[in-house]
N, C-alpha and C positions, 0 to 999 in steps of 0.2 A: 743134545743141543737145545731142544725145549725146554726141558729142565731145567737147564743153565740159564735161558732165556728168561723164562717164566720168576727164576726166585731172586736176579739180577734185573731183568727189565732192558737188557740190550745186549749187544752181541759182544761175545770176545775179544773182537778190537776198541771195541771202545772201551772195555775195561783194561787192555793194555793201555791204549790209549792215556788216557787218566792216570794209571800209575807212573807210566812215562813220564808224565806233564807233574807230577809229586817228588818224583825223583829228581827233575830238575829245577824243580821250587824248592825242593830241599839241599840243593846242592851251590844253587845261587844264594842261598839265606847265611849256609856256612862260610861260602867267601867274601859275603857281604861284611857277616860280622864276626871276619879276624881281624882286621883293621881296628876301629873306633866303635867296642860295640856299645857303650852306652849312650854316643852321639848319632848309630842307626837307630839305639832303641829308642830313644829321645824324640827322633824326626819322624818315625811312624807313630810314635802314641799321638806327637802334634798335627801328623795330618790327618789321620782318622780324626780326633778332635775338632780338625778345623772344618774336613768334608762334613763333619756331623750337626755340628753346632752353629756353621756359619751357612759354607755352598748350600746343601740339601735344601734347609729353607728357601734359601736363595733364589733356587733355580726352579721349586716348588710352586713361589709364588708366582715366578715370571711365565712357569709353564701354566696356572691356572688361568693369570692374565692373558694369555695369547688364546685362549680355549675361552673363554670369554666374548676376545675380541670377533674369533672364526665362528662364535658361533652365533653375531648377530645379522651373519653374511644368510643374505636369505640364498638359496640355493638348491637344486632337487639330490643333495646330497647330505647325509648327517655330519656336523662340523669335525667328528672326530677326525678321521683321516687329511684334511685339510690342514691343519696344526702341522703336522710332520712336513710339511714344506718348507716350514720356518725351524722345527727340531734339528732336523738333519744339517741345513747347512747350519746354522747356529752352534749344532754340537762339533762339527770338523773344524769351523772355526775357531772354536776354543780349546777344542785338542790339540790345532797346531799353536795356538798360543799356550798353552800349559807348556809344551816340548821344548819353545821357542824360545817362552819369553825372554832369556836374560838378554839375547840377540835381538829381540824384537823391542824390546825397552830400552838397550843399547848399556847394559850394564856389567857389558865385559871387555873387560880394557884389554884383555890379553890373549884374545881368541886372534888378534891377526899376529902376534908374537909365536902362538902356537900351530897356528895354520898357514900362513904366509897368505891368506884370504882377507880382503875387507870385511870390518864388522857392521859396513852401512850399509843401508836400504834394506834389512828385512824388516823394518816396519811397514816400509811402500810397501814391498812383497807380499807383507802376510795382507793389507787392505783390500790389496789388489786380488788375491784369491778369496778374503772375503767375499769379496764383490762380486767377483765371478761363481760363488759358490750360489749365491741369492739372487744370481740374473739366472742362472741355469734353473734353480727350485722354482723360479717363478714361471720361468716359461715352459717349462715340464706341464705347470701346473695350467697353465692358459692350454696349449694343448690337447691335456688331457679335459681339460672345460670342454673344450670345442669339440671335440670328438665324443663326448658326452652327449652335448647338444644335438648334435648329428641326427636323430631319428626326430626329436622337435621339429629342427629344420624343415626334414623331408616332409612331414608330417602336415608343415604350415604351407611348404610349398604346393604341395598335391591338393589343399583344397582352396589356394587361392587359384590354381587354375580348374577346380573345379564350378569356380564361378563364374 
C-alpha cells in the first residue's frame, strides 16, 4: 500500500475515483456529440476562446481592482483574505447567472409552453439572491471584525479602569 502510495501520491480510491469521473467524461462527450458534432465542436472551441480572450482578463482586472480597493482598508489584518468577501458572493452570483441567464434575461419564449411555469420574475429572483448573497458576506465579515477586535476591546477596557 505504500508503494502504491508513494509512486501514485494518494490512495486507491481516488484513483478509482478519477477514472470513474473519466469514464463518464467520456461517456457524456460520446452522447454529446452524436447529435451535431461540428455545432458541439464549434461551441467549445467558442467558449474556451471567449473564457480566454475576453472573461479571464475580465475578471483579472476586476479581481486586481477589488485587492486594491481591500487593501487601502487600514486594518490589523493583511487585505488578502478580506477580498473573498466580495469573491465568493460575486462568483455564486454569476454562476447562477451563467445557468440562468436566458430565464433571467427573459429570453425564452417557450419555457412556459414547455413547463406549464411562468417565465417571469427570475430576474427579481436572481437580484434578490444577489443581494442576499453580499448582506450575508458582509455581515460574516463585521462579525468576524468584531470578534477579532475582541482582545483590543478587553484590552482597552482593563486599563481604563485601571485608572
Amino acid at each position: 500500500m505504500t508503494a502504491f502510495r508513494s509512486r501514485y501520491g494518494a490512495s486507491p480510491l481516488h484513483l478509482l475515483l478519477v477514472l470513474a469521473s473519466f469514464a463518464l467524461a467520456a461517456y457524456a462527450g460520446v452522447r454529446l456529440l452524436q447529435g451535431d458534432t461540428l455545432g458541439v465542436a464549434l461551441w467549445f472551441v467558442g467558449a474556451a476562446l471567449l473564457h480566454d480572450l475576453v472573461l479571464l482578463p475580465l475578471y483579472v482586472v476586476t479581481d486586481r481592482a477589488a485587492q486594491r480597493l481591500f487593501r487601502e482598508i487600514p486594518g490589523p489584518r493583511p487585505p488578502g483574505p478580506s477580498v473573498n468577501y466580495v469573491r465568493v458572493p460575486l462568483f455564486v452570483a454569476g454562476l447562477l447567472l451563467l445557468v440562468w441567464w436566458p430565464l433571467v434575461l427573459g429570453r425564452v419564449d417557450h419555457y412556459t409552453a414547455y413547463t406549464g411555469l411562468p417565465a417571469d420574475g427570475f430576474l427579481e429572483r436572481w437580484l434578490l439572491i444577489t443581494a442576499a448573497l453580499f448582506v450575508a458576506s458582509a455581515a460574516i465579515l463585521v462579525v468576524r471584525r468584531w470578534h477579532e477586535s475582541a482582545p483590543r476591546r478587553r484590552a482597552a477596557r482593563r486599563e481604563r479602569r485601571t485608572r
